[in-house]
N, C-alpha and C positions, 0 to 999 in steps of 0.2 A: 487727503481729507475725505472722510467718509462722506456716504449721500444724509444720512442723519447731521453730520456737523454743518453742512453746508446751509442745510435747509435751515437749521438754529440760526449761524452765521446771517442768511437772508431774512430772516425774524427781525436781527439785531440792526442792519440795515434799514429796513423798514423805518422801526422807532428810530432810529438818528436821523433820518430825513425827517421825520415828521417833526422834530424837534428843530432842526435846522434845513427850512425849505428852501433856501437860496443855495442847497448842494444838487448840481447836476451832476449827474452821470450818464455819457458819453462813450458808446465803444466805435471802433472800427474795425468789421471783418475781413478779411480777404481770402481769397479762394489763392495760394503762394501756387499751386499747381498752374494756374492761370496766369501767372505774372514772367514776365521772359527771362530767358534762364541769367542773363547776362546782369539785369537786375535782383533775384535772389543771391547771386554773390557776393553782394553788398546788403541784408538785409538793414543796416542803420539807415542807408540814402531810403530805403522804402519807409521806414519807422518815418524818419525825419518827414518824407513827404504826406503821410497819413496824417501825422501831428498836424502840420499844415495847412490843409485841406480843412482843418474847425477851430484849433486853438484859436488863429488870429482875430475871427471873426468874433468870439466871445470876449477877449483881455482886450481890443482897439480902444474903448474906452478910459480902460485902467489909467491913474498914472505911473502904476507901479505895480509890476507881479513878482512874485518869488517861485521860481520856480525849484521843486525839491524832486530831483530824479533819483534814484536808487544808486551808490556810488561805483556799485558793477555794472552798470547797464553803460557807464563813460565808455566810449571806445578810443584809445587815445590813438589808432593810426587814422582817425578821419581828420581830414583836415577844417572840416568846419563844423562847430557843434552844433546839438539841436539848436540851443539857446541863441547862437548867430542866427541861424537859418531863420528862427522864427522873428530874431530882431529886424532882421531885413525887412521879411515880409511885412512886420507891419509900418515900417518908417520910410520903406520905397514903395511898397502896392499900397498900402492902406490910408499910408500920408499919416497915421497914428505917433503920438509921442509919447506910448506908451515905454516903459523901463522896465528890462526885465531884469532879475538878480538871478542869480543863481548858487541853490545853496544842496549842494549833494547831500545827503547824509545815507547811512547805514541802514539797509532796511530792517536790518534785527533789533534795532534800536529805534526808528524813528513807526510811531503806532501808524499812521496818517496814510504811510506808503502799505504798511500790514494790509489796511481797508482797501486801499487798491488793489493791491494784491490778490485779497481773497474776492475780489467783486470780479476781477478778471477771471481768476479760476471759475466762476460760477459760470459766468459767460462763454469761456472756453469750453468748457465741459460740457454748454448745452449743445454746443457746434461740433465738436470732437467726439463724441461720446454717447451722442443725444439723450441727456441726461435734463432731466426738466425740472424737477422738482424742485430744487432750491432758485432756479431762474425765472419759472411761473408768478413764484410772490414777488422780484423783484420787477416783473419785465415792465410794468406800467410806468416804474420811476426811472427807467432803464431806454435809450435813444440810439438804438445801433443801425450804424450807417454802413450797408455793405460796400464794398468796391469789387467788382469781377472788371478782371482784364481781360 
């Protein structure tokens, strides 16, 4: 994705929040150089624990989330999913009765996961690349929480 598409793309972001202000967005960075080697082996157990670390505390309320993950991103040799992992966390740490669903779908197909997608690359990009421009307009609506190990 060009620096011109992105910065359009952050344009289009802009308006869809302002039309729908109950959408947050949430990143998590990490510094993987920083994280022990024995843990980047597994980077799903690290996924799963960043997920963890903010999801619970936003859905504990919920009675019911849908969670839609990308259907390539499933790892089938872990043995417990995100969607366990964060079940737990809210019905044994959080004492929440919150229900989570879980409904993979295709990300070439599903638009929802597209927007994550391309909100991620912007954010990526500003970190990887130090590429700013399209991440400037978004970074007000934008809550990134680093983790250095």
């Amino acid at each position: 994705m060009s620096s011109s598409e992105k910065v359009y793309f952050a344009k289009e972001v802009i308006r869809l929040l302002k039309r729908y202000p109950e959408i947050e967005i949430l990143a998590i960075t990490v510094n993987k150089r920083n994280v022990q080697q024995h843990i980047r082996e597994d980077p799903n157990k690290l996924y799963n624990y960043m997920i963890g670390l903010v999801l619970p505390e936003k859905i504990k309320l919920r009675p019911t989330v849908t969670f839609i993950p990308d259907k390539r991103s499933i790892k089938v040799e872990s043995g417990n999913s995100l969607v366990d992992y964060l079940q737990i966390k809210l019905w044994f740490e959080l004492n929440a009765s919150t229900i989570i669903h879980n409904q993979p779908e295709e990300s070439h197909k599903a638009r929802n996961l597209q927007f994550v997608d391309f909100i991620s690359h912007i954010i990526w990009s500003k970190f990887e690349d130090n590429e700013y421009s399209a991440y400037n307009i978004i970074k007000k609506k934008v809550k990134v929480i680093p983790l250095f190990f």
